[in-house]
C-alpha positions in Angstrom: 90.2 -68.5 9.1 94.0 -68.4 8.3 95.4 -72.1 8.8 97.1 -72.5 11.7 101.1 -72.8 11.9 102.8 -76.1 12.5 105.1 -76.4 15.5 107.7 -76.2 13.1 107.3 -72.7 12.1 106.5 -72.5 15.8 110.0 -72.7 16.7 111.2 -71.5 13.9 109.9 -67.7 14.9 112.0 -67.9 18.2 116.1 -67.4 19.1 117.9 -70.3 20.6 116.7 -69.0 24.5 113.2 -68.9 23.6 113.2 -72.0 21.6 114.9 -73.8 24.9 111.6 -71.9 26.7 109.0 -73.5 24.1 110.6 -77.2 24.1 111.2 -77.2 27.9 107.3 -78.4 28.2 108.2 -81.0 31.1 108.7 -80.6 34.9 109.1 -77.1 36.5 110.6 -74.1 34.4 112.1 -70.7 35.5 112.3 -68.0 32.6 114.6 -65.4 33.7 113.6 -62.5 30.9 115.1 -59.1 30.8 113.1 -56.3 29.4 112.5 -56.4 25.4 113.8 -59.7 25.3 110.4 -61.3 24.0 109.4 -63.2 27.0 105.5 -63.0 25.7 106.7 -64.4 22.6 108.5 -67.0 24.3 105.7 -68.3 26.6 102.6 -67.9 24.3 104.8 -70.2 21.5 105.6 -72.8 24.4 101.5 -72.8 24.8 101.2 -73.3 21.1 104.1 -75.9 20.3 102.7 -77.5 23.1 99.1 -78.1 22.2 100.3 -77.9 18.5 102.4 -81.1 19.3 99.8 -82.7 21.3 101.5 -82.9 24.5 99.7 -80.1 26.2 95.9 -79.9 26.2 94.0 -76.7 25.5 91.3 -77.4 28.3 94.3 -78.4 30.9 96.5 -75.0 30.2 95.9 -71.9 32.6 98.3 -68.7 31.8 97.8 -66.4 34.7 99.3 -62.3 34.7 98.5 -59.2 36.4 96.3 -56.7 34.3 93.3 -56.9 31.9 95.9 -55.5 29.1 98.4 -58.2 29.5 95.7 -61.0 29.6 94.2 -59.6 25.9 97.9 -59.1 24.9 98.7 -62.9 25.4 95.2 -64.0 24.4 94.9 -62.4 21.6 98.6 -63.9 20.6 97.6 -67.4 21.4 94.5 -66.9 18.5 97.2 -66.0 15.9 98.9 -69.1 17.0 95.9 -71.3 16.4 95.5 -72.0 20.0 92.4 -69.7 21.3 90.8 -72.2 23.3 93.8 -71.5 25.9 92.1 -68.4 27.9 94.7 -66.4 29.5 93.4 -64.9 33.0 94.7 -62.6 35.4 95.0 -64.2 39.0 91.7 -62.2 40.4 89.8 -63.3 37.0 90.8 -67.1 37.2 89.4 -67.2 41.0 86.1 -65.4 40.6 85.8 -67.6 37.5 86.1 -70.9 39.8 84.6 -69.0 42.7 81.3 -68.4 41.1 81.2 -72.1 39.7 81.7 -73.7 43.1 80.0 -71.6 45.2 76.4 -72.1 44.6 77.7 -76.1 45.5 80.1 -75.4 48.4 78.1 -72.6 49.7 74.7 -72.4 48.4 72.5 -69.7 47.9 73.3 -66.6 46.0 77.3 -65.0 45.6 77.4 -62.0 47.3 77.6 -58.8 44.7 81.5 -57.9 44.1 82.3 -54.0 44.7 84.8 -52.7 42.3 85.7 -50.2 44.7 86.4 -50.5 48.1 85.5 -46.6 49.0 82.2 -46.5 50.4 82.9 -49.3 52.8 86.2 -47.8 53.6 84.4 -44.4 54.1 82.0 -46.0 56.4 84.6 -47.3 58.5 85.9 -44.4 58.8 82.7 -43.0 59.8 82.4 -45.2 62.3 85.2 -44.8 64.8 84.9 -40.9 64.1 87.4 -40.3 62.1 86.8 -36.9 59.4 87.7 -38.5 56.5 88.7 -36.7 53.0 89.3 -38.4 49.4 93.2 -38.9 50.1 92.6 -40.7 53.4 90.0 -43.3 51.9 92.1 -44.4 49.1 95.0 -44.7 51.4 93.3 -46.5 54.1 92.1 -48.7 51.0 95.5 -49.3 49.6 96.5 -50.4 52.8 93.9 -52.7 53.7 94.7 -54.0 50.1 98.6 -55.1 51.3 97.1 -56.3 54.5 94.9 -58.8 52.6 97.3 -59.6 50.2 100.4 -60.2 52.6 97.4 -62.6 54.3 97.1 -60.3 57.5 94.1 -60.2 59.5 92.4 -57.1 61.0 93.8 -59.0 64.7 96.8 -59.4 63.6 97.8 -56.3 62.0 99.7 -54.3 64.7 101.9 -56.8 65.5 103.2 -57.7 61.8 103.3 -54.4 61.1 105.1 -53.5 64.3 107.5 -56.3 63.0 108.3 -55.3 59.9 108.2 -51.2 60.8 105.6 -50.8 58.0 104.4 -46.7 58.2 100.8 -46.7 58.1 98.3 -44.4 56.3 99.1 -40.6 57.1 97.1 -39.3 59.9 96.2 -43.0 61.2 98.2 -44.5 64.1 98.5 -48.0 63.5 95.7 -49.0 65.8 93.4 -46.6 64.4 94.0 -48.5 61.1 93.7 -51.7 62.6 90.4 -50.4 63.8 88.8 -49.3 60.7 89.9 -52.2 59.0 88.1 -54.9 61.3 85.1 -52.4 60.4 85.6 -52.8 57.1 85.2 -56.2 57.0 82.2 -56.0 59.2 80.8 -53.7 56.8 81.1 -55.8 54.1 79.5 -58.6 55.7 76.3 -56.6 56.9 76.3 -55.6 52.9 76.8 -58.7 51.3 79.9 -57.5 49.3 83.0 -58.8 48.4 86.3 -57.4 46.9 88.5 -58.3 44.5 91.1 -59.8 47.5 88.3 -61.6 48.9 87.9 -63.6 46.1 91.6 -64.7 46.1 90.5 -66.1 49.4 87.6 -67.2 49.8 88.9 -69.6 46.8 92.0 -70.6 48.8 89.8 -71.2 51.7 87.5 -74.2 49.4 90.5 -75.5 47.8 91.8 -75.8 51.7 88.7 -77.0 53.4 87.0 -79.0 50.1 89.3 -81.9 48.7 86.5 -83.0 46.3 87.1 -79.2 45.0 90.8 -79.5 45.3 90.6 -82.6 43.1 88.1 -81.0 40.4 90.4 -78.1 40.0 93.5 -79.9 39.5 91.8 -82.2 37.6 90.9 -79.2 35.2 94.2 -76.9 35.3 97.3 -79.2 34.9 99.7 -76.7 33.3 100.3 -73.0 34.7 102.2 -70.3 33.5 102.6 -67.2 35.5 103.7 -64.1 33.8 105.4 -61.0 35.6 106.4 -63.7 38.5 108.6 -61.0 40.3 104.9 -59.3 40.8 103.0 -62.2 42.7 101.8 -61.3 46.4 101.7 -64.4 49.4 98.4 -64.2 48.9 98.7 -65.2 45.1 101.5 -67.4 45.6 99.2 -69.4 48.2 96.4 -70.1 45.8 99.0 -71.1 42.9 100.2 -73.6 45.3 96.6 -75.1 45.9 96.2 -75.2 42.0 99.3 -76.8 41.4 99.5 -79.5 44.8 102.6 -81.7 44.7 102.6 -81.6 40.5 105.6 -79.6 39.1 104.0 -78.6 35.4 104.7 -74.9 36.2 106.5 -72.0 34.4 107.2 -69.1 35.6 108.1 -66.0 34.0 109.7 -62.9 35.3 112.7 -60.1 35.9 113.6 -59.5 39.5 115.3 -55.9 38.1 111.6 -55.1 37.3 110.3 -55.0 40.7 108.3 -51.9 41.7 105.0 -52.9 43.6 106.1 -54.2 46.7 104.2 -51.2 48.2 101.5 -53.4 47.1 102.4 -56.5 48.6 104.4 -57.7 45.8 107.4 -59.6 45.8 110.6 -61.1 44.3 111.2 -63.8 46.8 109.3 -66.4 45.2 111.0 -66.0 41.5 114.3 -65.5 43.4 113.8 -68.7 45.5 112.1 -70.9 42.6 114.8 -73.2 42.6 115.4 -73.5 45.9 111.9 -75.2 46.0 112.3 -77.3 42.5 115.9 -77.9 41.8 115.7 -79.3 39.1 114.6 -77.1 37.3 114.9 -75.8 34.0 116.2 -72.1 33.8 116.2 -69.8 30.7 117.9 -66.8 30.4 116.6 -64.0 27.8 118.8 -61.5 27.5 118.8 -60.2 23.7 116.8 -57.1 23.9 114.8 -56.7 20.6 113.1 -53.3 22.1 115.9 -50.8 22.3 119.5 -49.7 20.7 123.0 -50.7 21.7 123.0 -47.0 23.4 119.9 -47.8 25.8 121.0 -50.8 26.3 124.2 -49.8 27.6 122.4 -47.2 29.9 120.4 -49.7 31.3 123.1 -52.1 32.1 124.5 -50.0 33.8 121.9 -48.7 35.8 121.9 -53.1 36.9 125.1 -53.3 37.5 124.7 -50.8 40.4 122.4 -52.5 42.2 122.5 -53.6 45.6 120.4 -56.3 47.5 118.3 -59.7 46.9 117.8 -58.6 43.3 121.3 -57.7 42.2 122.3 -61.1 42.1 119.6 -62.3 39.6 120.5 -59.4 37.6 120.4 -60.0 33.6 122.8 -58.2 31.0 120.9 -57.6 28.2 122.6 -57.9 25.1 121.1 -54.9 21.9 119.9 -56.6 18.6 118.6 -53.4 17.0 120.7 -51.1 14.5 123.0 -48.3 16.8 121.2 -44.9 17.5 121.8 -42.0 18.8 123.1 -41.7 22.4 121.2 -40.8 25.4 121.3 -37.4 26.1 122.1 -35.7 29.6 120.6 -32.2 30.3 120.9 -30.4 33.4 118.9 -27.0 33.9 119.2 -24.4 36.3 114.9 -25.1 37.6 112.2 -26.6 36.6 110.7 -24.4 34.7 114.0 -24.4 32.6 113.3 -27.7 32.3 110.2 -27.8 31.4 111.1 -25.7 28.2 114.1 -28.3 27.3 112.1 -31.4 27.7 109.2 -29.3 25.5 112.1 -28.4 22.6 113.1 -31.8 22.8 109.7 -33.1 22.1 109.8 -30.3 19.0 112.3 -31.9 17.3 111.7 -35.2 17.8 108.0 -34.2 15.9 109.9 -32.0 13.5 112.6 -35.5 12.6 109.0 -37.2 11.8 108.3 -39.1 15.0 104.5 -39.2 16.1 103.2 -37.4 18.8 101.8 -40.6 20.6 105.5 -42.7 20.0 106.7 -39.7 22.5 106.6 -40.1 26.8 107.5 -37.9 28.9 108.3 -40.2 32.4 108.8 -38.4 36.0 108.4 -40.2 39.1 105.4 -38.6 41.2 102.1 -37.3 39.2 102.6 -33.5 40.8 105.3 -33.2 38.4 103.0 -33.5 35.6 101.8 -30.0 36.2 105.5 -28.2 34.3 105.5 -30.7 31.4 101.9 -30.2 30.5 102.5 -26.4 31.2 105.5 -26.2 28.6 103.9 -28.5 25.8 100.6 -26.4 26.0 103.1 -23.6 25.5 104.8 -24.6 22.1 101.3 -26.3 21.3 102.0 -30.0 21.3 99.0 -32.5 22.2 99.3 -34.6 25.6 97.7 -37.5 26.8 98.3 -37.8 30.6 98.5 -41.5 31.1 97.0 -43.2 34.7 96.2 -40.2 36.2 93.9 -36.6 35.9 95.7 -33.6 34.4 97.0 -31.5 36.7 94.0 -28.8 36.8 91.5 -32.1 36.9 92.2 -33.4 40.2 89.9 -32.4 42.8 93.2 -30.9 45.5 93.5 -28.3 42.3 90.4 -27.5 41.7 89.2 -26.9 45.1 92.3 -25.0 45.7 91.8 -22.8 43.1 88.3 -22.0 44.3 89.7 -21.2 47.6 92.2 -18.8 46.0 89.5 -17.1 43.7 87.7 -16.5 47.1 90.6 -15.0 48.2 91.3 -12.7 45.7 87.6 -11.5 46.2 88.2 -10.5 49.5 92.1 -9.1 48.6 90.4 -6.1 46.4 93.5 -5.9 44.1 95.7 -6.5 47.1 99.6 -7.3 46.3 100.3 -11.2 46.5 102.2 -12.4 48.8 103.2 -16.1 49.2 102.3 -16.4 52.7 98.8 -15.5 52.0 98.6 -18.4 49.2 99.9 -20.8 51.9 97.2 -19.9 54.1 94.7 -20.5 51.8 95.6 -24.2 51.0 96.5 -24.8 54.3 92.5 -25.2 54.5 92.7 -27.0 51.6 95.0 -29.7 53.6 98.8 -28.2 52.7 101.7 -28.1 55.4 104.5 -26.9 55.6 105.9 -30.7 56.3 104.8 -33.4 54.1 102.9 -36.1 55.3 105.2 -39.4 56.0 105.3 -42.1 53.7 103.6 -42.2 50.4 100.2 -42.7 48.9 96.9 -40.5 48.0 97.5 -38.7 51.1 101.4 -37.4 49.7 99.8 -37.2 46.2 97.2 -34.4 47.4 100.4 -32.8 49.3 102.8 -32.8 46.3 100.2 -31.5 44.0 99.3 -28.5 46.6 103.1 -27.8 47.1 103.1 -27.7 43.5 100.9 -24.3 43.5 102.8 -22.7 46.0 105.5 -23.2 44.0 103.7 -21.4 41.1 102.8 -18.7 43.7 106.1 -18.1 44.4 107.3 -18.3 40.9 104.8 -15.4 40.2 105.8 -13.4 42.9 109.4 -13.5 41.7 108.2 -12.7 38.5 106.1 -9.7 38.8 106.5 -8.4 42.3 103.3 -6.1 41.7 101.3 -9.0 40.9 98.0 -9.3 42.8 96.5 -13.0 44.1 93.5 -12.2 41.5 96.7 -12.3 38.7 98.0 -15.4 40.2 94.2 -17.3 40.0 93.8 -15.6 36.2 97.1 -17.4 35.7 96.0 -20.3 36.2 93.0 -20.3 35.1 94.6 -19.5 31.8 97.0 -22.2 32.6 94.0 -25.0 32.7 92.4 -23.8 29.8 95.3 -23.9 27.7 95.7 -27.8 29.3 92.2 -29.1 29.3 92.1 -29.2 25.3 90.9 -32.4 24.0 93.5 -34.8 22.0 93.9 -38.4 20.4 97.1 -38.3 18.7 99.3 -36.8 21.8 102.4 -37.2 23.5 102.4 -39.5 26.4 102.7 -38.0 29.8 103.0 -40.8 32.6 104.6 -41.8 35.9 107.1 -44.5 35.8 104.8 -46.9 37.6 102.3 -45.9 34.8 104.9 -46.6 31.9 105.8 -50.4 33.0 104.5 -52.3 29.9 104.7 -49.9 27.7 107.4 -48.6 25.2 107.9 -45.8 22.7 110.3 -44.7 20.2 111.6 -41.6 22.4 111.4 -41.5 26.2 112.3 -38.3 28.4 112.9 -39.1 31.5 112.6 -35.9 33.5 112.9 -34.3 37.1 115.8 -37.1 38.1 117.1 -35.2 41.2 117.8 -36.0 44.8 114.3 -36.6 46.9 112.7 -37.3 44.1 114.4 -40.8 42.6 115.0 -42.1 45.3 112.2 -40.1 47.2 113.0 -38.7 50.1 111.2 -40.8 52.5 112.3 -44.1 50.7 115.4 -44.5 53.7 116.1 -48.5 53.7 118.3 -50.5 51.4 115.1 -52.3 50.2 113.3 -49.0 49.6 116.8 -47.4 47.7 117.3 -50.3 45.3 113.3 -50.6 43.9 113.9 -46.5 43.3 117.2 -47.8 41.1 114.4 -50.2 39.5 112.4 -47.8 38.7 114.7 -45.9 37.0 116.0 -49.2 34.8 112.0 -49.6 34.2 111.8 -46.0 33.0 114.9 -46.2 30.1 113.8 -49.9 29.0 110.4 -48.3 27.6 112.5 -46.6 24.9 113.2 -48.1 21.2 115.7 -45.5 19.9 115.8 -42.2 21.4 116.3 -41.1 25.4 116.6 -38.0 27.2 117.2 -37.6 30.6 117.3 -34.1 32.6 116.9 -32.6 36.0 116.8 -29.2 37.8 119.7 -27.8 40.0 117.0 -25.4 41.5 113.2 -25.4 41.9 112.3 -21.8 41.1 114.0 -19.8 38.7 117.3 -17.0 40.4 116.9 -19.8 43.4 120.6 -21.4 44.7 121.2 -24.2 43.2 120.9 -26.8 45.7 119.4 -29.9 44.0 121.6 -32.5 42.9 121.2 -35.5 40.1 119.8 -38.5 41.0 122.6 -41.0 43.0 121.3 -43.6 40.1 123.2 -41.2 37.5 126.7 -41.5 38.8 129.0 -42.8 37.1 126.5 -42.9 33.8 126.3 -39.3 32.7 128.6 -37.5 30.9 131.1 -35.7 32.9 130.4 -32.4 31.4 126.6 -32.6 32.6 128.1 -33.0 36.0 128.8 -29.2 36.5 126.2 -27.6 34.8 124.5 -25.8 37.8 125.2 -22.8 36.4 124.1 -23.0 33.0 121.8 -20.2 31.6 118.5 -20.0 32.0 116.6 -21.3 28.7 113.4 -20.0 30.7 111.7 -17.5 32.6 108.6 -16.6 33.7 107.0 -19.1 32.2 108.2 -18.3 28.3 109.1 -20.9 26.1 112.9 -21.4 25.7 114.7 -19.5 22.9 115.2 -21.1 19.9 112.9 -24.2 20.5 110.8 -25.0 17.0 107.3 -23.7 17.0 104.9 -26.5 17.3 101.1 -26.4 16.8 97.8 -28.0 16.1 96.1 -27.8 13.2 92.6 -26.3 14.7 90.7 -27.6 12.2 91.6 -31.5 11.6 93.9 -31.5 15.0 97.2 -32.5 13.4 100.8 -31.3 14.5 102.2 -29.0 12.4 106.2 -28.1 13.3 106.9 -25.9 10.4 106.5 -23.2 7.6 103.9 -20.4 7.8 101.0 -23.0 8.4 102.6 -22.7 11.7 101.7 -19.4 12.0 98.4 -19.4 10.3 97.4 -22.7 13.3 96.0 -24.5 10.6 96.6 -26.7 7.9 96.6 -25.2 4.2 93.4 -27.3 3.3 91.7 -26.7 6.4 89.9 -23.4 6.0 89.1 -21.5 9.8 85.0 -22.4 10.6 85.1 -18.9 12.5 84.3 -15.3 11.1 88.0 -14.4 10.4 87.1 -11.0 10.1 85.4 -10.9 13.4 88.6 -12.7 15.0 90.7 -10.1 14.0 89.1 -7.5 15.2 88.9 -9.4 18.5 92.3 -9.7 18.6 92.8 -6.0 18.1 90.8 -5.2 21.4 92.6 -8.0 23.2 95.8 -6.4 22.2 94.5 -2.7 23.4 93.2 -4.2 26.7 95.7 -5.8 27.6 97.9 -2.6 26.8 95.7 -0.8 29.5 96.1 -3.6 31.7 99.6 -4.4 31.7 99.1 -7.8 31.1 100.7 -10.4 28.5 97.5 -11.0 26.2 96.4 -14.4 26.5 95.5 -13.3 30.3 92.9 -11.8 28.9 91.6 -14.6 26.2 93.2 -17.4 24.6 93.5 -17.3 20.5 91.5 -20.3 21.2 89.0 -18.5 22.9 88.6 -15.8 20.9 88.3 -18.1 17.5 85.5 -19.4 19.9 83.8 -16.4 20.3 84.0 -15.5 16.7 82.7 -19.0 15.5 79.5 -19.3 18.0 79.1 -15.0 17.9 77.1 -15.2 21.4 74.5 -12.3 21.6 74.1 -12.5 25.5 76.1 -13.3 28.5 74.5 -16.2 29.6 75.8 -17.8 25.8 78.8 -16.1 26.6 79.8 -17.7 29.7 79.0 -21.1 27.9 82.3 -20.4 25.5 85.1 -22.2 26.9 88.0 -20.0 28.6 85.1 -17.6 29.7 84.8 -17.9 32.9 82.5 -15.9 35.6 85.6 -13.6 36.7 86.5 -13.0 33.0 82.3 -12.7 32.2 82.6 -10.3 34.2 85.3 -7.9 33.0 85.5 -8.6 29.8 81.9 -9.8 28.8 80.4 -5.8 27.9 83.3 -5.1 26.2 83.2 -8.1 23.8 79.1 -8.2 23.7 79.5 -4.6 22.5 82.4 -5.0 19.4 79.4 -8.6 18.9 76.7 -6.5 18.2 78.1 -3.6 16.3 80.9 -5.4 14.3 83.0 -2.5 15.2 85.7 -2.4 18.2 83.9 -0.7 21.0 85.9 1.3 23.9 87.6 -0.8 26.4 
């Protein structure tokens, strides 16, 4: 076990804002942290020097955060510091933790069984006053009952607070409906025995209230707090550190009021913004040298503060760089998103091709139906993803019912042109409109990632005006498979919400237009200004390199319309300002001109970006574990079929699929259909044909 430090080397590890942070171990303290500036650092070495010293105790010390990660972050800090008896918790964590200890004495009898999800109950509501229910409107009514309990609203008293605050409920839900189904709720979960994650936040409040001889064990036991990500503490969190801490004042709190993005959730600023207001006098640190990011991002970022408006703008830090200059951030604006979606893929390219690594890459956009063109152009130039809090595009259940609809669809077309109208009817029984849904949640995530197809519908139809609706579904079926391949070492592709936490060496920050940062339905001051944060969140996650871009037009020959996010002015180079009308790096779906080939090794899965390995798909000591042969005489009746077809050839199979075929050399259909990127309308057409050249090893007529 490597000897622990002494608290001079402690403090000898930390600048002269952090050290003030560490040695400020008396009365109430406020640490004002910008991103990158080492806050973590700074509050996990206070812990240390303090125990280290012997004026904190390990037993008395409770460090409280929001998520799992951060808690094993800090934890796992605190060991290398010599002080792993200090357990850092998340709120929820540290309440079920004293909830189950006191219960069997407060309560008696057996804790009722915690459910990690608050679905089926919230289905069963639902159920209960009638309402037809789908995926979207469960995890919306969920989220919402979620702010209620956290913003300590009862099922009586929910219309009138939200009334007073002109909260927009859960799409397709008047507020009393959701009033309704959330007093049902909480019947349900009594008649079950359950409990949620909220209810333990509680139900904890509620002993420390009502039990004194609890009140004193507690505070007896905790006697030091520090909260981490303070801007991101709810009421209801706020209550129960108040219970744990009584009239003592050994509290520090940690956070950036710039960094504030969940209020959705019932998370706000107020309490880091007013911390002095309730002890003043206290201590207040100010980290401000960023450690993460270059003079260039840090600039950007600045800016981006600067510009804000509101309760946070005041509290606002200026971060000042400490790493070595970089490049500047680059501004690219492209005639539609599928235009874009080819720059932000040849960006990617040669960031691989200058050495980076695939996984210290992000691509960031605000909503997850955006995901859909960035995985689409990456697939194309054959860089690995890894889609971060979310399903890929073709995963989530909206797409792939949809796409089953369609395929339906096509049946009943017989080879019928497409038109775009027809598409629209289709997933309007899927649960598209023409108008979005109000507000946000599952509810608009299920509409944006419908809308999403039409657009590809009407991309396709501008394409290829003779194209058929069974075309449109081959497309995409082609367009999953080429998306679903498993990967390890892959670029990141997240939402901004997603990304806070995180950081890379190179960020792309893409789709920043009007109506999408800021939203369109975010319409208040408030609502504006945590849009702006987001954006600030979204180029403080990058060390070195950062790229932002947006569209002027949705589909490609479209008017250009769109216009940059209102975060942008004033930041972008005035050159970028009037490029509506640049060309076209894109179109119908190719990959831009010019952009560096990149592909994955198919045998060991490594990204190759240049020389003829690229060609070959694999590395030069990775020898193919198909029948090369065989693939190449596969590839010769792909080619002639899709001559007689009139179709690019990967709509007829993948390379991937066809190395497939030639590895596992099926001898029937049923072991054909079980090769992936075969499916049953494919089986079907192609599956004779490629059974046939199989079995006689020579290329049989198409």
């Amino acid at each position: 076990m490597p000897t622990p430090p002494t608290t001079e080397e402690v403090l000898d590890a930390l600048d002269p804002e952090q050290r003030e942070v560490a040695l400020a171990l008396d009365g109430p303290v406020c640490v004002l942290a910008g991103a990158g500036t080492g806050k973590t650092r700074a509050i996990t070495h206070r812990i240390a020097y303090g125990v280290l010293s012997g004026k904190l105790k390990t037993q008395h010390v409770l460090p409280v955060t929001f998520s799992n990660r951060a808690a094993r972050e800090m934890g796992g800090r605190l060991r290398d510091l010599g002080v792993g008896g200090v357990r850092a918790r998340t709120f929820h964590a540290a309440a079920l933790a004293q909830l189950r200890y006191f219960w069997p004495k407060v309560v008696g009898g057996e804790m009722p069984r915690i459910e990690a999800s608050k679905a089926p109950q919230v289905g069963a509501a639902l159920s209960r006053h009638r309402v037809s229910s789908d995926v979207a409107l469960v995890r919306d009514v969920a989220a919402e009952i979620e702010w209620a309990k956290v913003s300590q609203i009862a099922p009586d008293d929910y219309q009138r607070r939200v009334a007073a605050i002109g909260r927009t409920p859960s799409p397709g839900l008047t507020v009393a409906e959701v009033a309704r189904v959330y007093a049902s709720y909480e019947e349900i979960k009594r008649e079950r025995r359950l409990i949620d994650f909220e209810d333990c936040l509680l139900l904890m409040v509620g002993m420390l209230e009502e039990r004194p001889d609890v009140t004193v064990q507690v505070r007896d036991q905790y006697r030091n707090f520090v909260v981490d990500e303070y801007q991101d503490v709810s009421p209801l969190q706020q209550r129960l550190l108040d219970l744990w801490l009584g009239d003592r004042s050994s509290i520090c709190v940690v956070g950036d009021a710039a960094q504030t993005i969940y209020s959705f959730a019932g998370a706000t600023p107020q309490f880091l913004l007013g911390f002095t207001q309730r002890f003043p006098d206290a201590t207040v640190a100010r980290l401000v040298r960023d450690y993460r990011s270059t003079p260039q991002v840090v600039t950007l970022a600045n800016g981006v503060v600067r510009r804000s408006t509101g309760s946070t703008s005041a509290a606002a830090l200026t971060l000042v760089a400490q790493q070595p200059p970089g490049p500047e951030p680059t501004f690219k604006a492209c005639p539609d998103e599928p235009a874009e979606g080819a720059a932000v893929a040849a960006k990617v390219a040669s960031l691989l091709a200058e050495g980076l690594r695939a996984s210290e890459i992000a691509v960031l956009f605000r909503i997850n139906a955006q995901s859909e063109t960035y995985e689409q152009a990456l697939s194309e130039i054959g860089v690995p993803y890894v889609l971060r809090g979310g399903e890929r595009f073709f995963e989530r259940p909206e797409v792939r019912q949809a796409v089953i609809l369609m395929r339906g669809a096509a049946r009943a077309a017989q080879g019928s042109p497409l038109d775009v109208d027809d598409v629209k009817a289709v997933l309007a029984s899927a649960g598209w409109s023409a108008a979005p849904p109000s507000g946000s949640g599952a509810a608009r995530d299920r509409w944006e990632s419908l809308s999403a197809l039409v657009g590809l519908a009407e991309d396709q139809a501008a394409a290829r005006p003779k194209a058929t609706l069974a075309e449109l579904v081959t497309e995409l079926e082609e367009r999953a498979a080429a998306q679903h391949a498993p990967t390890v070492e892959g670029v990141t592709l997240a939402t901004l919400h997603a990304a806070k936490g995180l950081e890379w060496d190179a960020v792309l920050l893409a789709g920043l237009v009007e109506g999408t940062l800021p939203l369109v339905h975010a319409t208040t001051p408030e609502e504006i200004e945590e849009e702006r944060r987001l954006l600030y969140v979204g180029i403080t996650r990058a060390r070195r390199h950062l790229h932002l871009s947006w569209a002027t037009a949705r589909t490609p020959g479209a008017q250009a319309t769109r216009r940059p996010s209102r975060f942008l002015d004033g930041l972008r180079p005035a050159d970028t300002a009037n490029a509506a009308g640049a060309r076209s790096e894109r179109r119908g779906g190719r990959a831009a001109k010019g952009a560096p080939k990149v592909v994955r090794c198919r045998g060991c899965g490594r990204t190759l970006v240049s020389g003829p390995q690229v060609k070959r798909g694999r590395c030069e000591d990775c020898p193919p574990s198909y029948d090369e042969a065989l693939f190449a005489r596969l590839k010769e009746w792909r080619l002639e079929r899709a001559r007689q077809d009139s179709v690019p050839a990967y709509v007829v199979f993948t390379d991937a699929t066809l190395e497939a075929i030639a590895d596992r050399r099926p001898g029937t259909s049923s072991a054909l259909a079980l090769v992936p990127g075969v499916g049953a309308a494919k089986l079907e057409k192609y599956g004779p044909a490629v059974l046939e050249l199989l079995a006689d090893g020579a290329s049989p007529e198409s």
